[in-house]
DRENDO-1510 file (C-alpha; in Angstrom, 1 decimal, always signed):
<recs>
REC; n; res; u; v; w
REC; 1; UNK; -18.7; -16.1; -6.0 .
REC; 2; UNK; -18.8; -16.4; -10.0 .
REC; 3; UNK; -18.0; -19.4; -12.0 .
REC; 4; UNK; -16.6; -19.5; -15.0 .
REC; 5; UNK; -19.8; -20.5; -16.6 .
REC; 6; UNK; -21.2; -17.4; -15.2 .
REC; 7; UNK; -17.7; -15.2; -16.3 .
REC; 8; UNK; -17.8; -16.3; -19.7 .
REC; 9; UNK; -21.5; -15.5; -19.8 .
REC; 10; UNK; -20.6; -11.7; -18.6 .
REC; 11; UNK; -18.4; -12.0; -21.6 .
REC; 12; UNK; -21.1; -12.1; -24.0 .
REC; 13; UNK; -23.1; -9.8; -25.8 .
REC; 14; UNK; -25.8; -10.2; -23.7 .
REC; 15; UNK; -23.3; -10.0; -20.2 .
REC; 16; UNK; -22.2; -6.9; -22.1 .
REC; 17; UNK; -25.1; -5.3; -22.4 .
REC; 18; UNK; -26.1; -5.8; -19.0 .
REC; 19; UNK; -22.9; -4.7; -17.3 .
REC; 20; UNK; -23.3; -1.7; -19.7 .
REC; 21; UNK; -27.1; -1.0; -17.9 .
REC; 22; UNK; -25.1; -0.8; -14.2 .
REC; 23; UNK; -22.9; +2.0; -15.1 .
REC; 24; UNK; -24.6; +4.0; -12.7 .
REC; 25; UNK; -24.6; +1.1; -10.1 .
REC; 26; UNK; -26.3; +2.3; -6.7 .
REC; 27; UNK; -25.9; +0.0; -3.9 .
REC; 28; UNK; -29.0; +0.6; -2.1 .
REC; 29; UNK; -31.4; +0.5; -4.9 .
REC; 30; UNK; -29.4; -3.3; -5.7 .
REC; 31; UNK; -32.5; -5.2; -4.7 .
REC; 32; UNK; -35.1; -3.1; -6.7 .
REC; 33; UNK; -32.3; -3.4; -9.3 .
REC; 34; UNK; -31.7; -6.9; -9.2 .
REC; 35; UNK; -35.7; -8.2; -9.3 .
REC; 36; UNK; -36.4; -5.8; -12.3 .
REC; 37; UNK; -33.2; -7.2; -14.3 .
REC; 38; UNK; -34.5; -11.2; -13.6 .
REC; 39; UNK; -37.5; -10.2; -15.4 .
REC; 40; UNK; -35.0; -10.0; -18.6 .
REC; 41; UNK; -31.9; -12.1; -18.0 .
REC; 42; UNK; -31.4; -15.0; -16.2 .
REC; 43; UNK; -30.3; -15.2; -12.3 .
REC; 44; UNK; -27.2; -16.3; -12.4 .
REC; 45; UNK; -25.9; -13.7; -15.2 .
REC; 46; UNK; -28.1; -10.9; -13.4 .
REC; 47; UNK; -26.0; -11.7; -9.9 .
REC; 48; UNK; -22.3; -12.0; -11.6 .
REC; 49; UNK; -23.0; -8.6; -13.2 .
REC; 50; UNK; -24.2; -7.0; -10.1 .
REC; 51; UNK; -21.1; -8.8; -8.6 .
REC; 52; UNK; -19.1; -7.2; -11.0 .
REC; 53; UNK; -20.7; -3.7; -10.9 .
REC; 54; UNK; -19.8; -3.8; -7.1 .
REC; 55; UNK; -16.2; -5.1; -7.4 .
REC; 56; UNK; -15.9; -2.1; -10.0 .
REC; 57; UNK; -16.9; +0.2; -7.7 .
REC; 58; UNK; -14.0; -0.2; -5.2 .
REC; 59; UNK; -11.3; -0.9; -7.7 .
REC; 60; UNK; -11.8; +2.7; -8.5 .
REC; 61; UNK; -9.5; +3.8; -5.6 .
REC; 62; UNK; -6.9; +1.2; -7.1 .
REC; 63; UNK; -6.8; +1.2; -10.6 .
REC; 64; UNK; -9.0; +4.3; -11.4 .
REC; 65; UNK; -12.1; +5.1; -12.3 .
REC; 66; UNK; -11.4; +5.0; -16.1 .
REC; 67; UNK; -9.5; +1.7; -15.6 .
REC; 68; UNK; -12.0; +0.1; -12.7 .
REC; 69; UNK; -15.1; +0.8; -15.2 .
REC; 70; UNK; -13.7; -1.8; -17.9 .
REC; 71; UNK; -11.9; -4.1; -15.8 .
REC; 72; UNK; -13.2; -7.6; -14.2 .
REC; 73; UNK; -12.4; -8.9; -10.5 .
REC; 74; UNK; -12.8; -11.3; -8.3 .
REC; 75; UNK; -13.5; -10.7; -5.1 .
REC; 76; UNK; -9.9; -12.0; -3.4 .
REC; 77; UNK; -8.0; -11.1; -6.3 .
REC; 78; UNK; -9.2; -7.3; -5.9 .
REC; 79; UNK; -8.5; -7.4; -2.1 .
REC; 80; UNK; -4.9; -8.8; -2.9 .
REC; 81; UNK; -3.9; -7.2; -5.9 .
REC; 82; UNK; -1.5; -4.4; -5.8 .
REC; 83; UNK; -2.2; -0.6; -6.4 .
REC; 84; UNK; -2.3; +0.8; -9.7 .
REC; 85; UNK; +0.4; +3.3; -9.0 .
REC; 86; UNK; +2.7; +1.4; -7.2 .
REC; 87; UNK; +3.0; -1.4; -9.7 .
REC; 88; UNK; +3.4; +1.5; -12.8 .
REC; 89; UNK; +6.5; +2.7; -9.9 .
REC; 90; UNK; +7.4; -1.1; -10.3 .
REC; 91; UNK; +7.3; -1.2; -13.7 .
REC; 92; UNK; +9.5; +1.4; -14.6 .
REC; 93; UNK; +12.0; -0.1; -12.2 .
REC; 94; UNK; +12.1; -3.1; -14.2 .
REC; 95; UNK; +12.5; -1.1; -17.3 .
REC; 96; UNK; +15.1; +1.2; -16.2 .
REC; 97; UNK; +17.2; -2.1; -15.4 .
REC; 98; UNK; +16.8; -3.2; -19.1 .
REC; 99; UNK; +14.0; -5.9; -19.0 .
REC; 100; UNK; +12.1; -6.8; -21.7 .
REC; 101; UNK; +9.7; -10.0; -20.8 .
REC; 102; UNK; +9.5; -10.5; -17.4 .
REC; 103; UNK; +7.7; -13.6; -15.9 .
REC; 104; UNK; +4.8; -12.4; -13.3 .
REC; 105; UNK; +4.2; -15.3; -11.3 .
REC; 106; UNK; +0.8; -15.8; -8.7 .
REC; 107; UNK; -0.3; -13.0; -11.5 .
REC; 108; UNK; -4.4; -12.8; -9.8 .
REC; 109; UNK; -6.0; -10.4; -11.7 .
REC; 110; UNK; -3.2; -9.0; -13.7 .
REC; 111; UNK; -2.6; -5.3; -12.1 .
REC; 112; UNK; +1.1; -5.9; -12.0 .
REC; 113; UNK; +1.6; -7.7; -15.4 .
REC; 114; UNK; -1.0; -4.3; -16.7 .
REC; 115; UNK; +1.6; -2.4; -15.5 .
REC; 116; UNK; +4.7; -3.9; -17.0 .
REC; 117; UNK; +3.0; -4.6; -20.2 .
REC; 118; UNK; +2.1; -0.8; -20.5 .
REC; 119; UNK; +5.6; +0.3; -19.8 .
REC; 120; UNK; +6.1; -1.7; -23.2 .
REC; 121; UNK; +7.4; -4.8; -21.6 .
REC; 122; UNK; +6.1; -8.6; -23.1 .
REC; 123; UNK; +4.6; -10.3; -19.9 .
REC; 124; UNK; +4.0; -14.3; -19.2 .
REC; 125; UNK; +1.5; -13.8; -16.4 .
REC; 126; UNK; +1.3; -17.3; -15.0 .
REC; 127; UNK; -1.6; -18.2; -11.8 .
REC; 128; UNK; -2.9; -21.9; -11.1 .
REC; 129; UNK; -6.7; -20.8; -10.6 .
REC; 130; UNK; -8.6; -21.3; -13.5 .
REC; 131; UNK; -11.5; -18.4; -13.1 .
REC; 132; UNK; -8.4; -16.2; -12.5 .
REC; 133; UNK; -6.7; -16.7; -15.5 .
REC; 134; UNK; -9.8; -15.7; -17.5 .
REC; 135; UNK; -10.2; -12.4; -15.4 .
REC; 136; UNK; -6.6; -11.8; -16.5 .
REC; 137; UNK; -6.9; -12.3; -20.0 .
REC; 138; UNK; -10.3; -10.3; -20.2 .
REC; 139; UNK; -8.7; -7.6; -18.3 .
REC; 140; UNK; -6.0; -7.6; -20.9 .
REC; 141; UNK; -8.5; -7.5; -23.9 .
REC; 142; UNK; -10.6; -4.8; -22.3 .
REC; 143; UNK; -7.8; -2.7; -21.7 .
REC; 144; UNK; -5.9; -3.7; -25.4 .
REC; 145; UNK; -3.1; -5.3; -24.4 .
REC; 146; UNK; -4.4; -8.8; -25.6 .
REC; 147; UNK; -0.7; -8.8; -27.3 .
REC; 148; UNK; +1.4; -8.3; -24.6 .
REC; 149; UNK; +0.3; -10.2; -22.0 .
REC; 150; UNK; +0.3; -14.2; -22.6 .
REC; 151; UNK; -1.3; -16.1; -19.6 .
REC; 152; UNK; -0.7; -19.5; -18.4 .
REC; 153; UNK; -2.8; -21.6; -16.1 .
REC; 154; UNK; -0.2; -23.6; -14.0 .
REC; 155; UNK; +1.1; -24.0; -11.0 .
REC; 156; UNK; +3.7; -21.4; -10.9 .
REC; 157; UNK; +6.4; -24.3; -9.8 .
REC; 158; UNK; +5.9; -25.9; -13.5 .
REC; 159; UNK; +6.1; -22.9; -15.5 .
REC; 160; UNK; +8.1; -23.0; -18.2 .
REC; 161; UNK; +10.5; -19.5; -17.8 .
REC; 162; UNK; +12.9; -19.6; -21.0 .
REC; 163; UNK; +12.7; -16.7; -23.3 .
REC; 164; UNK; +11.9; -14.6; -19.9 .
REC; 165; UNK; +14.5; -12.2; -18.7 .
REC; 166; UNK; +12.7; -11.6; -15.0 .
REC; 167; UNK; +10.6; -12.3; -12.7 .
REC; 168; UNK; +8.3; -10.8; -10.7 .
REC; 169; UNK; +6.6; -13.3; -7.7 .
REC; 170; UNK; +3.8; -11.8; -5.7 .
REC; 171; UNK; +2.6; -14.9; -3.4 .
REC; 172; UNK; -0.1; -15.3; -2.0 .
REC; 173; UNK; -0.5; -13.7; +1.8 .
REC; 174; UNK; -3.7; -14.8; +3.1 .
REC; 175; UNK; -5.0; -17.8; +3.9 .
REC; 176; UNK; -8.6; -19.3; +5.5 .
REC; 177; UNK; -8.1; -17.3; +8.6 .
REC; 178; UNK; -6.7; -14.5; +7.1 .
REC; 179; UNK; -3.4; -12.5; +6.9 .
REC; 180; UNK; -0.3; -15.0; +6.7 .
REC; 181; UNK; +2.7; -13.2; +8.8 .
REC; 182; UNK; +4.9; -16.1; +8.3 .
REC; 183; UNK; +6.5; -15.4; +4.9 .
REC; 184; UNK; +7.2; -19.6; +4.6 .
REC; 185; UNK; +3.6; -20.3; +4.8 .
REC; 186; UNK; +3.0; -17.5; +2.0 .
REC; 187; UNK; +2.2; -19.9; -0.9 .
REC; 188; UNK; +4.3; -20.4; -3.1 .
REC; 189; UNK; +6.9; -20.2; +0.4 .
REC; 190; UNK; +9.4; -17.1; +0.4 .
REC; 191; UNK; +12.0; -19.3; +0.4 .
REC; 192; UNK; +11.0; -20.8; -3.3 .
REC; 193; UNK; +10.9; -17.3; -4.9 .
REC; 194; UNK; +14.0; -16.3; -3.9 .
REC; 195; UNK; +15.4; -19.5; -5.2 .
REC; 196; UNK; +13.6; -18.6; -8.2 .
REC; 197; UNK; +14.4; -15.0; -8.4 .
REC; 198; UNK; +18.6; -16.2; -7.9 .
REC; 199; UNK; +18.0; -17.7; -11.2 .
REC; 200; UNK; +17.7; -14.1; -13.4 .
REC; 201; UNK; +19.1; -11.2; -14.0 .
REC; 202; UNK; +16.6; -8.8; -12.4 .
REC; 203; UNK; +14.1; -9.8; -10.2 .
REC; 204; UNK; +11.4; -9.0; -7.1 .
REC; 205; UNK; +9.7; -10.4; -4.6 .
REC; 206; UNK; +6.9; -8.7; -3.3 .
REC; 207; UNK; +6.1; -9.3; +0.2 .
REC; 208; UNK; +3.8; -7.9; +3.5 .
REC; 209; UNK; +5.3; -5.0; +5.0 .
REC; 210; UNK; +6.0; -6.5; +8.2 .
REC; 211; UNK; +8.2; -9.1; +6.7 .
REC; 212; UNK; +11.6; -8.9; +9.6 .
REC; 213; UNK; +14.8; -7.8; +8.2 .
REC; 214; UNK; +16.5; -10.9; +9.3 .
REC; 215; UNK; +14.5; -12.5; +6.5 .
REC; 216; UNK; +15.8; -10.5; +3.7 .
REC; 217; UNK; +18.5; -12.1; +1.4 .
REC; 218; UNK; +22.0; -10.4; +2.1 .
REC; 219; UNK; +21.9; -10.1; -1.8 .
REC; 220; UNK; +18.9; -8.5; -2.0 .
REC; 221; UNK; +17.8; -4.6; -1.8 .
REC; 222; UNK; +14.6; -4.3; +0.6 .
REC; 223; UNK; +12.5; -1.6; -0.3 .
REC; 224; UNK; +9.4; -0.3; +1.6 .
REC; 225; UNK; +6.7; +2.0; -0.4 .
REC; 226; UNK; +3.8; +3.5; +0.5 .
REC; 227; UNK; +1.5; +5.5; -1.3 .
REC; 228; UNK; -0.2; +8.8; -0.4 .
REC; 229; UNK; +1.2; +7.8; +3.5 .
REC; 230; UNK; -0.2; +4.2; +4.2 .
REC; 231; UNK; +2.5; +1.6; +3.7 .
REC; 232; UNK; +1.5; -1.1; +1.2 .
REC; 233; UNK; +4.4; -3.5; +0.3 .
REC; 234; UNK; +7.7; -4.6; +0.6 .
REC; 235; UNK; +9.6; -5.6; -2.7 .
REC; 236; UNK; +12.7; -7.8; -2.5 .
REC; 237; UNK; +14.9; -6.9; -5.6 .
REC; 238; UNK; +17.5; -8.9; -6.8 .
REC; 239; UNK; +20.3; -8.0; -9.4 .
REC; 240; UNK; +19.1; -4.3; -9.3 .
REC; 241; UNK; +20.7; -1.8; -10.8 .
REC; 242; UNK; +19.5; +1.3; -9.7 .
REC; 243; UNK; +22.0; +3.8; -9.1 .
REC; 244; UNK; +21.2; +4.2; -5.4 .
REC; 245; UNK; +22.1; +0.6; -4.6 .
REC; 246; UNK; +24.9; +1.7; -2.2 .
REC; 247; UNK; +22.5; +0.8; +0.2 .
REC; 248; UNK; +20.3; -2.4; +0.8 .
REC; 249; UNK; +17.3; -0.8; +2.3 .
REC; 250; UNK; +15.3; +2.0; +1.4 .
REC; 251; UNK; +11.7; +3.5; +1.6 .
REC; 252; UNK; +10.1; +5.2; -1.1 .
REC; 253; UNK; +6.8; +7.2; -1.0 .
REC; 254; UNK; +4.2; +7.8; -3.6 .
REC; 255; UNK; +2.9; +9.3; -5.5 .
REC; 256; UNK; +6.3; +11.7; -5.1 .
REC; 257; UNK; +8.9; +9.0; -6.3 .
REC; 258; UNK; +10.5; +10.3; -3.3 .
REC; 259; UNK; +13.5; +7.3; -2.3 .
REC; 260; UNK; +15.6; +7.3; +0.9 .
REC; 261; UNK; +18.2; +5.1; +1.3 .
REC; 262; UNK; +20.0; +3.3; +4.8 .
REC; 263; UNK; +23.4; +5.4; +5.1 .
REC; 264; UNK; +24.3; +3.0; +8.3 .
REC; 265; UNK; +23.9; +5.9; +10.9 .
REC; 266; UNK; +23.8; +5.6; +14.5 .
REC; 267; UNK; +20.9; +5.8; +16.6 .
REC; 268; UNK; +19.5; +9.2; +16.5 .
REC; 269; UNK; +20.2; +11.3; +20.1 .
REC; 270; UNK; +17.4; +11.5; +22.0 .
REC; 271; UNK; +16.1; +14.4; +24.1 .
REC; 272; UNK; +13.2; +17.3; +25.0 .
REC; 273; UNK; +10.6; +18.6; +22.8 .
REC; 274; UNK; +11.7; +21.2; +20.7 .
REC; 275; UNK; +9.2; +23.9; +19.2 .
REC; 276; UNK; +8.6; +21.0; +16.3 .
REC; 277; UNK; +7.9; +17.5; +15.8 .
REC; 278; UNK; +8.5; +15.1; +13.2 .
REC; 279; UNK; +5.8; +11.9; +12.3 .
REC; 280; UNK; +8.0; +9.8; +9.9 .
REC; 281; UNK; +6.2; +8.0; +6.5 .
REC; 282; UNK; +5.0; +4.5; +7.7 .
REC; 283; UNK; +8.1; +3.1; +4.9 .
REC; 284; UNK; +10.7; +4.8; +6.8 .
REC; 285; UNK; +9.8; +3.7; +10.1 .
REC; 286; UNK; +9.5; +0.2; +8.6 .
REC; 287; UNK; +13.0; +0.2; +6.7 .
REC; 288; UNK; +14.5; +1.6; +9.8 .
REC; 289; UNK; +15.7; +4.7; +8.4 .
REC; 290; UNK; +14.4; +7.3; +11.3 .
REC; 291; UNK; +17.9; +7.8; +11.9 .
REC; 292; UNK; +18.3; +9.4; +8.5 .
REC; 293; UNK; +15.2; +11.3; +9.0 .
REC; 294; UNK; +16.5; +12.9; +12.2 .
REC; 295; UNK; +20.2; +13.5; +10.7 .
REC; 296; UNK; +18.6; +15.4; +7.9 .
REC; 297; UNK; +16.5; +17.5; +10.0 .
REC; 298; UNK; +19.2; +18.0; +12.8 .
REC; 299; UNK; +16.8; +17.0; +15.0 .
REC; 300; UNK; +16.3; +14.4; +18.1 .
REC; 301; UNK; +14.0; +11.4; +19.2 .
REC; 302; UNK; +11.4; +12.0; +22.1 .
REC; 303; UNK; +12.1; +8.9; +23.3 .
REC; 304; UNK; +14.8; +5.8; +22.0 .
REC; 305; UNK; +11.7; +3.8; +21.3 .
REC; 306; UNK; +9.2; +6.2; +19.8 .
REC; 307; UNK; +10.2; +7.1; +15.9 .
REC; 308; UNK; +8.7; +10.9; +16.0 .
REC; 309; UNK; +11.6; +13.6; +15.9 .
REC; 310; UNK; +11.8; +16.2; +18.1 .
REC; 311; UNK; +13.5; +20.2; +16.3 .
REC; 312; UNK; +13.7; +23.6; +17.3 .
REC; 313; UNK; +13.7; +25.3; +13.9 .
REC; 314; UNK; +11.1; +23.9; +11.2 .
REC; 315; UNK; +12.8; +22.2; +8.1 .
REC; 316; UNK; +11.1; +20.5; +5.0 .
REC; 317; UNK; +11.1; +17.2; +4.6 .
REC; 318; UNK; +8.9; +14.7; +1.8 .
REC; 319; UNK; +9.7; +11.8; +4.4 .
REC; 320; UNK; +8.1; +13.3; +7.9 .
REC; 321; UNK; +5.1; +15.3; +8.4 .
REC; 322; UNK; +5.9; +18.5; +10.7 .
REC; 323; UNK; +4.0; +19.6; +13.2 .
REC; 324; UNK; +4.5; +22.7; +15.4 .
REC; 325; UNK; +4.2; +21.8; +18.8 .
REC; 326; UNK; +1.6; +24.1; +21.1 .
REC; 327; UNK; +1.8; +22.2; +24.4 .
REC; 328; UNK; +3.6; +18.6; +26.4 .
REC; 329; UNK; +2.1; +17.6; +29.9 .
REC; 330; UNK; +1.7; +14.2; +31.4 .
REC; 331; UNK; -1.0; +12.3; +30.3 .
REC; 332; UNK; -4.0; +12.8; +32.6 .
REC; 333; UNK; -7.6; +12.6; +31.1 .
REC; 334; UNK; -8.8; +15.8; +33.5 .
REC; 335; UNK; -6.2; +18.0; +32.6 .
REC; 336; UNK; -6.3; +17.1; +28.9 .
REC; 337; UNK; -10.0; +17.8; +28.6 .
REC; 338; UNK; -10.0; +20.9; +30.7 .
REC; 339; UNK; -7.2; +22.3; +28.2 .
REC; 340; UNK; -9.0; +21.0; +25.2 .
REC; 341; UNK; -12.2; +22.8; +26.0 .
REC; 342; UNK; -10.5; +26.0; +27.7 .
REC; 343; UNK; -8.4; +26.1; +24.1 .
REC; 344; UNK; -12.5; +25.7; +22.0 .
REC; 345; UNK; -11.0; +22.6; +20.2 .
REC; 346; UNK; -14.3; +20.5; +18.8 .
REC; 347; UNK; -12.2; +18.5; +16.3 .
REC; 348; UNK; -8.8; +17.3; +17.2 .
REC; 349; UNK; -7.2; +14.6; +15.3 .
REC; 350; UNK; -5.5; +11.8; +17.7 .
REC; 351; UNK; -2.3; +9.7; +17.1 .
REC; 352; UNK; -0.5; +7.4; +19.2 .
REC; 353; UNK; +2.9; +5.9; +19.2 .
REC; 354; UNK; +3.9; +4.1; +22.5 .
REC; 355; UNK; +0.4; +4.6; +24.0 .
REC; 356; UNK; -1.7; +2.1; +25.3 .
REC; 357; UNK; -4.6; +4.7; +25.3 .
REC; 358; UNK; -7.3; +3.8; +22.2 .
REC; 359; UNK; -7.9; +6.9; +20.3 .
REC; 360; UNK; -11.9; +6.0; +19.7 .
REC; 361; UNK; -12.3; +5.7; +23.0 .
REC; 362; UNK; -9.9; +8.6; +24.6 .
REC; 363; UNK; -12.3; +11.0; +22.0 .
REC; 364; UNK; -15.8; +9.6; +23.6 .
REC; 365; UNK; -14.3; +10.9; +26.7 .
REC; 366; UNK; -12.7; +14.5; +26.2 .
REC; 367; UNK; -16.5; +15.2; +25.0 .
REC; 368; UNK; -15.1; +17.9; +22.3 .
REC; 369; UNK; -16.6; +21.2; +21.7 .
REC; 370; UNK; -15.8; +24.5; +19.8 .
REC; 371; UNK; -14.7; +25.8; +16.5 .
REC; 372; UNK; -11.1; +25.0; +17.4 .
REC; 373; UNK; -9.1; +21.7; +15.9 .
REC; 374; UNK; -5.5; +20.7; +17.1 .
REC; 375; UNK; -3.5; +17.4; +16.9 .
REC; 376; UNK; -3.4; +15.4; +19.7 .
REC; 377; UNK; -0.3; +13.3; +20.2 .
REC; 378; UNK; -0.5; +10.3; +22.9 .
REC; 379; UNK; +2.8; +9.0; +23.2 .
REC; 380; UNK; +6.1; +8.6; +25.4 .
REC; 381; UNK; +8.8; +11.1; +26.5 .
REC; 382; UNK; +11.8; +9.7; +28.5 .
REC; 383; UNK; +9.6; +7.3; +29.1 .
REC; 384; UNK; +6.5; +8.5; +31.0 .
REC; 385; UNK; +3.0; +8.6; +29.1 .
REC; 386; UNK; +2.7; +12.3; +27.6 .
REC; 387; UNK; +0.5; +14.4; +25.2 .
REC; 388; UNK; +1.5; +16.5; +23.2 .
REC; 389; UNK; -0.8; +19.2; +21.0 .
REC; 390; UNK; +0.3; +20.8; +17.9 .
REC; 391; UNK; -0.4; +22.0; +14.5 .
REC; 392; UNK; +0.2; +20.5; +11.3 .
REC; 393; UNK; +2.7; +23.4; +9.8 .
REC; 394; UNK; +1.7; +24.8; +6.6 .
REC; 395; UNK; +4.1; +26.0; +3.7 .
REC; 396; UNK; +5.4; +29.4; +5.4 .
REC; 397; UNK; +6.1; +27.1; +8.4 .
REC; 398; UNK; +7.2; +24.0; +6.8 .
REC; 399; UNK; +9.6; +26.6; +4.5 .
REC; 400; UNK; +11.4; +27.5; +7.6 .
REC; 401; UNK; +8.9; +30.7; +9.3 .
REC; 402; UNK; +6.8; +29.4; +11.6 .
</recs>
């Protein structure tokens, strides 16, 4: 881990130069690398830049190559910072609503207060770790936003809010043993940012995915986003006013923009496999809007505790993935491996919802061979343990002629 001695080094014109020469960083050759570098600069500058040539390298897949190759992280504030996409998505919420400084408070390494400051927002990005809050300002500089983006080294709790018009309050969700599920032992504790977030006009709270509904403020809007399928966040907003706010839960997916809303259905019917099935996005099973899913599709649940939807005609849909469905039998290994390998299926891609069969380890054992691939679905009908093998549907299918 880099000290700020070490940071402010990197800083330099001789850090410069040195992070300049690992451009091309290779991973295995970082040894070879390292000992022919200490023959010009000193160890400890030689190992923050090769600390910061590796951080660089996965931020690509969050902020972007372009982005990740001027940019500075630590290692916790890289795991914990938010996506570059979803926090521009964030962004423009809070400027559709009006806002014109918001308050990013528990800032880390700046990729949400980036965001709001390039959607042309003035941002007091405010975090109580020293080394931090010189990551954000040269992450500001680098990317020249140095005048937007005023940071604060505080404890959140005594920051000074007047002039700001909102907040934004991403605590921190992981502790020394890891993930923190409890949201009151996030730090600072749920229930002080919604205290805080009451006090503006427009505010969000993001929060883990998991978070249960019971928690969320009856004044709040809970929305669930993932992005390209995997579900990253829940953000609590407050004072929103987003056209769609008939509704106080909703899941949107990225990079689409694509936004369902709760419209207080009934549980979906439930019944036999039809021709096609339906995997909801990760954000709509977690907002709880699979009933939605099904009414749009005019389709059924499998089973009343398994969120895939069952059809008989194919539909599209930017909230489910369709699948046309080749084959249902009980699960039994034998049988499954003997249709597998009288089918030629070598690759089959295997999900499970309301399975207690591992995938990595069901694989080792159908011993897959052939030039065929399928989907394998382990899962529950009426409540027995079931397989079920499709194909994902491709446009003609997905466009209604399968």
């Amino acid at each position: 881990m880099v000290d700020r001695e070490a940071f402010a080094a990197l800083l330099g014109d001789e850090g410069q130069a040195l992070l300049g020469s690992l451009e091309l960083y290779e991973p295995d050759r970082e040894l070879s690398v390292a000992t022919r570098l200490r023959r010009t600069y000193a160890p400890e500058l030689v190992s923050a830049a090769l600390g910061q040539a590796r951080l660089r390298q996965r931020a690509a897949a969050k902020f972007g190559a372009e982005d990740a190759a001027r940019m500075y992280f630590t290692p916790n504030g890289l795991e914990q910072s938010t996506r570059a996409g979803v926090a521009a998505y964030r962004a423009e919420r809070f400027l559709r609503s009006g806002v014109e400084r918001p308050a990013d408070l528990c800032c880390g390494i700046g990729g949400d207060a980036i965001a709001l400051a390039r959607a042309g927002m003035h941002v007091l990005a405010v975090d109580h770790d020293p080394l931090t809050c010189d990551v954000v300002r040269a992450n500001a500089a680098a990317l020249g936003l140095g005048d937007r983006i005023e940071v604060r080294c505080q404890d959140v709790a005594d920051a000074d809010l007047s002039g700001c018009d909102a907040v934004f309050v991403d605590p921190a969700r992981r502790g020394g043993k890891g993930r923190i599920f409890d949201p009151e032992a996030y730090s600072p504790p749920l229930s002080w940012a919604v205290e805080v977030a009451r006090q503006f006009r427009h505010s969000a709270l993001k929060v883990a995915p998991g978070i249960p509904h019971e928690m969320v403020p009856d004044e709040a809007e809970a929305e669930w986003i993932s992005d390209s399928g995997d579900v990253k966040e829940a953000v609590l907003w407050f004072g929103t006013s987003e056209p769609a706010r008939s509704s106080p839960v909703r899941a949107t997916l990225l990079p689409g923009g694509h936004s369902l809303s709760a419209r207080g259905l009934p549980d979906p019917p439930v019944g036999q496999v039809g021709r096609f099935l339906y995997e909801p996005d990760g954000a709509v099973v977690r907002a709880h809007l699979v009933a939605e899913v099904a009414a749009d599709l005019g389709g059924r649940l499998i089973d009343p505790t398994i969120a895939y939807v069952t059809c008989d005609e194919a539909h599209s849909t930017p909230y489910a993935t369709g699948y046309g469905i080749t084959d249902v039998l009980p699960f039994q290994l034998k049988r499954l491996r003997a249709l597998l390998r009288e089918r030629g299926i070598g690759v089959a891609t295997i999900k499970k919802r309301g399975s207690a069969v591992e995938p990595a380890e069901l694989r080792k054992k159908l011993k897959l061979e052939g030039p065929g691939e399928c989907t394998v679905f382990l899962t529950r009908v009426a409540g027995a343990p079931t397989v079920l093998l499709g194909q994902p549907l491709g446009t003609q299918a997905a466009a209604g002629d399968p």
